[in-house]
N, C-alpha and C positions, 0 to 999 in steps of 0.2 A: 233453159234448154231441156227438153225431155227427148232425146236422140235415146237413151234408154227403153222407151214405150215402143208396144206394137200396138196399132188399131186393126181390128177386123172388122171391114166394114161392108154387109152384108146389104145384095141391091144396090151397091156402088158404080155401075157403072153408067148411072143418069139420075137426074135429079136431086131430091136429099142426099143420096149416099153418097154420090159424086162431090157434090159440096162440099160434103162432111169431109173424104178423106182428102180433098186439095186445102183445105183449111188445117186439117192436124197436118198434114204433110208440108206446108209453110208453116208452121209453130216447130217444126222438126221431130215430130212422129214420122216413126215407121211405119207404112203403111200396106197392109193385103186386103184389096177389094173380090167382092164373089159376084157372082152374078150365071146368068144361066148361056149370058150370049156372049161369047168373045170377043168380037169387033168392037161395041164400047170399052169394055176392059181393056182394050190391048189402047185403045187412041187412049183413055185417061192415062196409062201405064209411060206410055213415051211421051204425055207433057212434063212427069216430074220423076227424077230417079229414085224419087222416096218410096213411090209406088208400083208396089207389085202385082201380081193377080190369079186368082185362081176361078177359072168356069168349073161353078158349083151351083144344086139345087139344095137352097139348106132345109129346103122344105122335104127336101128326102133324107131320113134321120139317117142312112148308112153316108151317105154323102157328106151331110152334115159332120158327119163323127171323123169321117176321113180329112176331110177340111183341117177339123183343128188338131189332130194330129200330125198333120202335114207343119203346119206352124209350130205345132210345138219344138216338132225336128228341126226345123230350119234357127228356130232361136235355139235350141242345146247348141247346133252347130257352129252358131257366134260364137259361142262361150269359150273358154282358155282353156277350158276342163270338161267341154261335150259334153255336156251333159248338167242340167237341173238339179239343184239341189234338192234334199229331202227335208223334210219336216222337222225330224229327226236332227239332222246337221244344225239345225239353225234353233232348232230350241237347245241344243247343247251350250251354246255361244249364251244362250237366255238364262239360262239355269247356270253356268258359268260366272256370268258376272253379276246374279242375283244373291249369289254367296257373301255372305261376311268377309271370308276370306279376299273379296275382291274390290273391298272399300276403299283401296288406295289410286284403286282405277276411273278417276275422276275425268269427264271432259273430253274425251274421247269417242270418235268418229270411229265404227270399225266397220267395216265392209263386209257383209257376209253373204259374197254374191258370185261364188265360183269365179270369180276373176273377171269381169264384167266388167267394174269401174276403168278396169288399165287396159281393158281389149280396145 
């Protein structure tokens, strides 16, 4: 199951795009289609609840940029802790248990994903 993932899938509302994101959206991707015309967007969006959408020209870079900011808010806004983790947080947990000191921490699964797994 990858209910975890988001696809953005850009020119989605016909054709390849279209395919592409009803196929990850049955594997259990989340999915956000773009496209510049509404009307197909909005009919693929109410075959499958997996599917979302945004009328975007990604071939206009301000647009483009707007787009995936727009996603990124919406995935911090799943999260248990709003918000993305840093680089920073997650090399700490790295350099943590790269220590000697940590050689007893064998086998272990740890999560380092703002609360993600259990939202």
């Amino acid at each position: 199951m990858t209910a975890d993932k988001v696809a953005l899938v850009t020119g989605g509302g016909t054709g390849i795009g279209r395919a592409t994101a009803l196929q990850l959206a049955d594997q259990g991707w989340r999915v956000v289609v773009t496209g510049r015309r509404e009307a197909p967007l909005a009919e693929l969006a109410a075959e499958n609840a997996a599917i979302g959408y945004r009328v975007a020209d990604v071939a206009d870079h301000a647009q483009a940029q707007r787009l995936v900011e727009e996603v990124k808010a919406a995935e911090a806004a799943a999260l248990p802790l709003k918000r993305r983790g840093t680089a920073d947080e997650v090399a700490r947990w790295i350099v943590a248990l790269a220590d000697p000191a940590s050689s007893w921490v064998t086998g272990q699964v740890i999560a380092i994903d703002g609360g993600m797994a259990i939202a």
